[in-house]
C-alpha positions as CSV (number, residue, x, y, z in Angstrom):
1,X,-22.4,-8.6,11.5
2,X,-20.4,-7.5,8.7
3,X,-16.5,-7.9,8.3
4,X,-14.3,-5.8,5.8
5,X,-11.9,-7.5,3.3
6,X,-9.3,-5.6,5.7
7,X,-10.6,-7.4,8.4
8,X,-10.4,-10.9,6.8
9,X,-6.9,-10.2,5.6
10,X,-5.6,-9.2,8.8
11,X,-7.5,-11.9,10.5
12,X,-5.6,-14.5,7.8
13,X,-2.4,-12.7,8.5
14,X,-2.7,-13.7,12.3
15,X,-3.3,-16.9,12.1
16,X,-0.6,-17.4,9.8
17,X,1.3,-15.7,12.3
18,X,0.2,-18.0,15.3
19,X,0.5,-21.0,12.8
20,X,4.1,-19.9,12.6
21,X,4.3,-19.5,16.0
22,X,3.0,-23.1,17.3
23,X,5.0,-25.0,15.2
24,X,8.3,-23.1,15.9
25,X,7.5,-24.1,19.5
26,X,5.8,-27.8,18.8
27,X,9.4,-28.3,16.8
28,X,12.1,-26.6,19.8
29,X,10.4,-27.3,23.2
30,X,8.2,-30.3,22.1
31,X,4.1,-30.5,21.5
32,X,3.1,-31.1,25.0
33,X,4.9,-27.7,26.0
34,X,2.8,-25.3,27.7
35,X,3.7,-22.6,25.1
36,X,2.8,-24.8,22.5
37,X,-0.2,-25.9,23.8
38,X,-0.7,-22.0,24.6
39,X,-0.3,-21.0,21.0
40,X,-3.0,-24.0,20.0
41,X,-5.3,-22.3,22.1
42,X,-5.2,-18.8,20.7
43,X,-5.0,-20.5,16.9
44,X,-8.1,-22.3,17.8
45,X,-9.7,-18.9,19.1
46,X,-8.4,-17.2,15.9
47,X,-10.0,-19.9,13.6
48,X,-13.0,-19.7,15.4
49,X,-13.5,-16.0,14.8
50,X,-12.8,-16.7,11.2
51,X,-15.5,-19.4,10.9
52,X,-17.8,-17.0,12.5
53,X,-16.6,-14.2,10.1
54,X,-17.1,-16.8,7.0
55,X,-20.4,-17.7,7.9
56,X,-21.4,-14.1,8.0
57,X,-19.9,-13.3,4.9
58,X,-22.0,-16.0,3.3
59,X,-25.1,-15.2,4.9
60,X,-24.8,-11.7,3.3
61,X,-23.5,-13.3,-0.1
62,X,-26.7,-15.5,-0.5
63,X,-28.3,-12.0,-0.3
64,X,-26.9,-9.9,-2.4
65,X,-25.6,-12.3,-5.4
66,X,-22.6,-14.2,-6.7
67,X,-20.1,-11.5,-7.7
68,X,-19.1,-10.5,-4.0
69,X,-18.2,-14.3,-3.3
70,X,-15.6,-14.4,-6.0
71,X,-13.8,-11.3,-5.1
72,X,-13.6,-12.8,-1.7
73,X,-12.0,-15.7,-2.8
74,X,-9.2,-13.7,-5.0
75,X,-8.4,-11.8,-2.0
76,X,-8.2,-14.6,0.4
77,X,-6.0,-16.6,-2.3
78,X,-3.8,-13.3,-2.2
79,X,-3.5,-13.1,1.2
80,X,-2.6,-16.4,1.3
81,X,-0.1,-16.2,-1.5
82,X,1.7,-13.4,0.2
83,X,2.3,-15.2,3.0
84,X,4.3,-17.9,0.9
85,X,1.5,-20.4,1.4
């Protein structure tokens, strides 16, 4: 399956979101709190789907040369940048 740069940025922005989310949690209610343990779960489900979305980008990469792998990068470094990470 292919994934659009819009895809990938919106999945990064998520699990910044839910990153966010767990630790506000993890430092208020405590890390064995349900809504913490909650928010792990759906980060883990998120970073699941973006393994699965990497590994498919790469797949495609090996096949149709370098270039595409370095604007992927930039744009994942942006989104992450943005996001004051």
């Amino acid at each position: 399956m292919k994934y659009s740069i819009d895809e990938k940025q919106e999945l990064l922005e998520k699990i910044q979101t839910k990153r966010e989310e767990m630790t506000y949690y993890g430092q208020r209610l405590g890390l064995g709190a349900s809504e913490t343990i909650r928010c792990s779960q759906e980060l883990d489900q998120l970073l699941n789907k973006y393994q699965a979305m990497q590994q498919s980008f790469f797949r495609f990469v090996k096949r149709n040369g370098e270039s595409r792998v370095m604007s992927f990068v930039i744009m994942e470094r942006k989104v992450l940048t943005e996001s004051g990470k």
